[in-house]
C-alpha positions, 0 to 999 in steps of 0.5 A: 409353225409358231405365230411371231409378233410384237408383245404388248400386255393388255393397257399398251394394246388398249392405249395404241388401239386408242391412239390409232383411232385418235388419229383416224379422227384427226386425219376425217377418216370413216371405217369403209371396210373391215379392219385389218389385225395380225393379232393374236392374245397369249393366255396364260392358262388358269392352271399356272402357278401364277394363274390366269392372265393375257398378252397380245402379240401384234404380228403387223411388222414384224412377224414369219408367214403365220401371221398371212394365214386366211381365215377359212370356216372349214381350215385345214390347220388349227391354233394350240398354245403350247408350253415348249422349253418352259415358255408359251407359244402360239402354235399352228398344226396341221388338222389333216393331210395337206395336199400339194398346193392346197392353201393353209387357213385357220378360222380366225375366232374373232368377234366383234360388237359392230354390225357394220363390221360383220357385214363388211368382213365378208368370207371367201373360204368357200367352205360348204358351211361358210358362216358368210363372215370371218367375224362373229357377232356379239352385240352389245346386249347379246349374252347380258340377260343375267348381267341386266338384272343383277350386275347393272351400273349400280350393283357394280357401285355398291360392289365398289364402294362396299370392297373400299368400306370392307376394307376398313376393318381389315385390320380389326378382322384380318380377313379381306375374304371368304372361302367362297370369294376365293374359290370364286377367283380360282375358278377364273384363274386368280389368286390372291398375292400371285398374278394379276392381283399380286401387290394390289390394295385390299379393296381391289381383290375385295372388288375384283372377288365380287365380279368373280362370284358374279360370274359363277351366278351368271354360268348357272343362270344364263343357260336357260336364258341362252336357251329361251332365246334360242327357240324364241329365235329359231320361232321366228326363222321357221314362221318366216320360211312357211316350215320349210326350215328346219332348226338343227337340234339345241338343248340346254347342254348346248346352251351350258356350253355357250354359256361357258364360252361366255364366261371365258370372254369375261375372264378375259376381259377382267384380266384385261381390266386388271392389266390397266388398273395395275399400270394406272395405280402404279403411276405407269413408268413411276412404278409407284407402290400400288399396295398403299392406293387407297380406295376410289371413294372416300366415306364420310360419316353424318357426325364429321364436322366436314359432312355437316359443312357440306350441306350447312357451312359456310363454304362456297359449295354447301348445299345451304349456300347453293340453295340461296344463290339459286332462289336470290333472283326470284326474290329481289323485290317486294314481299318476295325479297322479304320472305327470303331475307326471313328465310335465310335468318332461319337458315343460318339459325339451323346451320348454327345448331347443325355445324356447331362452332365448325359453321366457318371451317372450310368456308373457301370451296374445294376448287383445285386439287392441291387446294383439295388435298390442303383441306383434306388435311385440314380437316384431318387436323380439326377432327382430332381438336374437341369442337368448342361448340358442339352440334345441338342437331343431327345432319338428317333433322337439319335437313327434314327442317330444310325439307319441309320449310322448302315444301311449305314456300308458295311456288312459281314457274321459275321457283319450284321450291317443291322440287328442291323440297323433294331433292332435300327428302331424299338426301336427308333419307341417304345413308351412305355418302362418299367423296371421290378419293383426291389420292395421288393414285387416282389422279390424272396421268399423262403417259409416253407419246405412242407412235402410229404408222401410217398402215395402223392409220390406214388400218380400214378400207386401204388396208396395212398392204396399201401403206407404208410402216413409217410413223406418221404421228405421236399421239399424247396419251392422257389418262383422266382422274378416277380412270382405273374406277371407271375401269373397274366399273365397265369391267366388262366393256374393256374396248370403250375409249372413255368409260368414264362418259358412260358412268357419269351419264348413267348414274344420275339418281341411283348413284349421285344426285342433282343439284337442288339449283336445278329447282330453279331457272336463272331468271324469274320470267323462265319457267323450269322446264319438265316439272310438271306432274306428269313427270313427277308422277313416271318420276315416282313410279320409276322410285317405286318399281326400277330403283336401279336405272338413272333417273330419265331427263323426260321424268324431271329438271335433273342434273347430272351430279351436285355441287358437292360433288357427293355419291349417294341415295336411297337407291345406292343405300338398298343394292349396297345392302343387298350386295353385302347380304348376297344380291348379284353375287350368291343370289340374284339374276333370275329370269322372271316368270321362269316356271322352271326356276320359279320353286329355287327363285321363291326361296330368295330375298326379293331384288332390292327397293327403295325403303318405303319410308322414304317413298311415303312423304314423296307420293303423299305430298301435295301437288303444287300445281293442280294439273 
């Protein structure tokens, strides 16, 4: 029996599951059962000649007798792709003899991340070993144990912003990648210039590589963490019978090949991603060439006139600028008022030496994106003139002056000049900055309207057999700007509505970081609140010890990004260099205080750190409170 249904390739699927659950929202509904779904995911194997890719086949409306099949632990019947008459199809075949009137079910493989799903799902099948649900669970944790120690958010940003700077010598090197990234692809099911990664950018195969090189790191180290979770689990189970349970055998094969399944969930999901980035680059029904899409971030050079203009120029939006706004209410008057007009004479003196005659380019702040893309090329036009009056001083010396006159101010509860000295530190220890890219290829997008029937709406509880297919709704369809680089970044998580709500909540820190006004209240009487030394201290200790995660709320006054709206830090300077030298993708990712892997692990370079000339000035200055 071949499955029939409705076609869809994965960022259509993707944009109606959206779309139905908007209009759930709209409508008050609560998932009070589990979901009803006719369908199906098409591979096309890895061993086409234009590798590994996916589609789904909707069998809701239009469908044959396949799509009502009941889902049976024990089935009688078994689903098999097939290539008949040069075309894929969804095949059901018979696994034994079937008696007369004997019901014909297939166990559905369906898995799910909600718990609340599982358990409403409950099977029926009767089977002997019925599993007691037709879903199973994968939580959002289970099977990461690599993914959690070397392919976190920001080894996923450093993967990102090193294919973007990668690709910048392409056309001096020619080459974009090695033979090990090649056969890294090969062995999901990509191929250069064929599929899924035919007529894309450089940067985005070089990105794309990297996950795939991952993922053979992660097959040869998850199974012992499979396996160490294994009997850590089954511990548990036999003390809770009192011995009488007895655990069915696991070994580290068995381990191996669940580890392989766990790679085949992360082929798909990359092609999934792959699907959505392909339709969001080229504009969706505009088909613009994807090939020229530049990457996402832009780097900027610490010598460029326009880096020297975000942090001393005249613009609205420089941190100079920032800075003094932020301290003018708690200096208006007497001694106060005083030191500060002092103060910003200095400033202006040090911005004259850093920016040189560009002091005033720029001196509007970025605000739309067509007054964005005017500047850009305004800038571009002045980098090419000689500047009259050169720099007499770097960016970073600009900033360590900056650093310590701030440390050097007397501080208050409302004016914690010491914070926003520790912010410049760390800024003018940054080596790498980036600019999110103002191209047309990663703007917003609005999409076609998508219909929603009525049994799609009631898709939880009422069930598609208690409604009717008429259409009920159309849901506008609007893609955020930079949705293809939150894509790329939750490459993994293809099923969140907003990923982008995710990325930017969970890089603050290690991959942007806060504002120096968050240094400071708006009025001098309030006092900036968890700024205290035993948040500086969880603060350093985080530094020094876990790099990697987003700087907690509890550990500071932290923002969520910065007025000039730049990516970069120390911590993104370390894992970007371990990213270029091996970390997550040939080394990396191994169980720590595993005997086992312990004589293989010792033979590595140690996780990325933070440079300890950077953490020195951090932990040695004084306290400005004596708590």
């Amino acid at each position: 029996v071949v499955f029939l249904g409705e076609m869809s390739p994965p960022w259509a699927w993707a944009a109606k599951q959206d779309a139905i659950k908007a209009a759930q929202k709209l409508r008050g509904m609560r998932e009070s059962g589990p979901p009803e779904f006719y369908n199906m995911q098409l591979e096309r194997p890895a061993g086409d000649a234009e590798g590994f890719a996916l589609l789904f086949v909707d069998a809701m409306h239009h469908n044959n007798y396949a799509a009502r099949l009941s889902h049976s632990c024990d089935p009688n019947v078994e689903v098999s792709l097939r290539a008949i008459d040069g075309k894929y199809c969804i095949n059901f075949y018979a696994k034994r003899d079937i008696r007369p009137g004997e019901e014909l079910c297939y166990n559905y493989h369906s898995c799910t991340d909600s718990m609340k799903e599982v358990e409403a799902a409950f099977c029926l099948c009767g089977a002997r070993r019925c599993r007691a649900s037709y879903l199973a669970f994968v939580g959002e944790q289970s099977n990461n144990h690599v993914l959690t120690r070397c392919h976190r958010l920001v080894e996923r940003h450093a993967a990102l912003f090193s294919a973007g700077d990668r690709t910048d010598t392409t056309a001096v090197t020619g080459t974009v990648l090695s033979c090990d990234a090649i056969d890294a692809l090969e062995s999901i099911g990509l191929r250069p210039e064929r599929g899924l990664l035919r007529d894309v950018p450089d940067w985005l195969v070089s990105y794309v590589a990297a996950v795939a090189l991952f993922m053979r790191v992660e097959l040869r180290r998850l199974p012992r963490d499979i396996l160490c979770e294994h009997r850590l689990s089954t511990a548990r189970e036999v003390k809770k019978s009192k011995g009488a349970w007895k655990p069915p055998p696991f070994g580290l094969g068995d381990a191996e090949i669940e580890a392989l399944s766990v790679r085949e969930n992360r082929a798909q999901s990359v092609a999934i991603c792959l699907s959505k980035v392909r339709y969001l680059l080229g504009r969706g029904a505009e088909k613009a060439p994807r090939k020229k899409a530049p990457p996402p971030f832009r780097r900027l050079r610490d010598d460029d006139a326009e880096t020297r203009a975000l942090f001393f120029g005249a613009r609205r939006d420089a941190l100079a600028r920032v800075l003094l706004q932020c301290m003018a209410p708690h200096a208006r008057h007497g001694d106060a008022a005083v030191a500060h007009a002092a103060f910003a004479e200095e400033l202006e003196t040090i911005a004259a030496k850093v920016c040189g005659s560009a002091l005033n380019d720029g001196a509007v702040a970025e605000g739309d994106e067509d007054e964005d893309a005017a500047l850009a090329e305004e800038r571009k036009r002045k980098s090419a003139e000689p500047l009259q009056v050169p720099p007499s001083m770097s960016l970073r010396d600009g900033l360590l002056w900056l650093r310590d006159r701030l440390a050097s101010m007397p501080v208050t509860p409302g004016a914690r000049h010491d914070i926003a000295a520790d912010l410049v530190h760390v800024i003018a220890h940054t080596k790498r900055r980036y600019r999110a890219s103002v191209s047309e290829s990663h703007a917003a997008l609005r999409g076609d309207p998508i219909p929603v029937r009525e049994n799609e709406v009631n898709s939880y509880g009422i069930g598609a057999e208690g409604a009717t297919a008429k259409i009920v709704k159309k849901m506008d369809v609007t893609y955020k700007p930079h949705a293809a680089t939150f894509a790329l970044l939750m490459w993994y998580k293809q099923d969140a509505s907003d990923p982008g709500q995710y990325v930017n909540s969970n890089r603050r820190g290690c991959v942007t970081l806060p504002d120096v006004c968050c240094a400071y209240s708006p009025r001098p009487e309030v006092p900036v609140q968890r700024a205290g030394g035993k948040e500086r201290r969880a603060w350093l200790k985080l530094l020094r010890e876990n790099p990697e995660q987003p700087w907690p709320l509890a550990s500071g006054p932290w923002g969520v990004s910065n007025a000039q709206r730049l990516l970069g830090s120390p911590v993104l300077d370390a894992f970007v260099d371990a990213h270029e030298n091996g970390w997550g993708t040939l080394y990396g990712g191994a169980p720590v205080g595993d005997a086992e892997v312990a004589s293989t692990v010792a033979a590595e370079p140690p996780p990325p750190r933070v440079n300890d000339d950077v953490l020195a000035w951090l932990e040695t200055r004084p306290a400005a409170f004596s708590e």
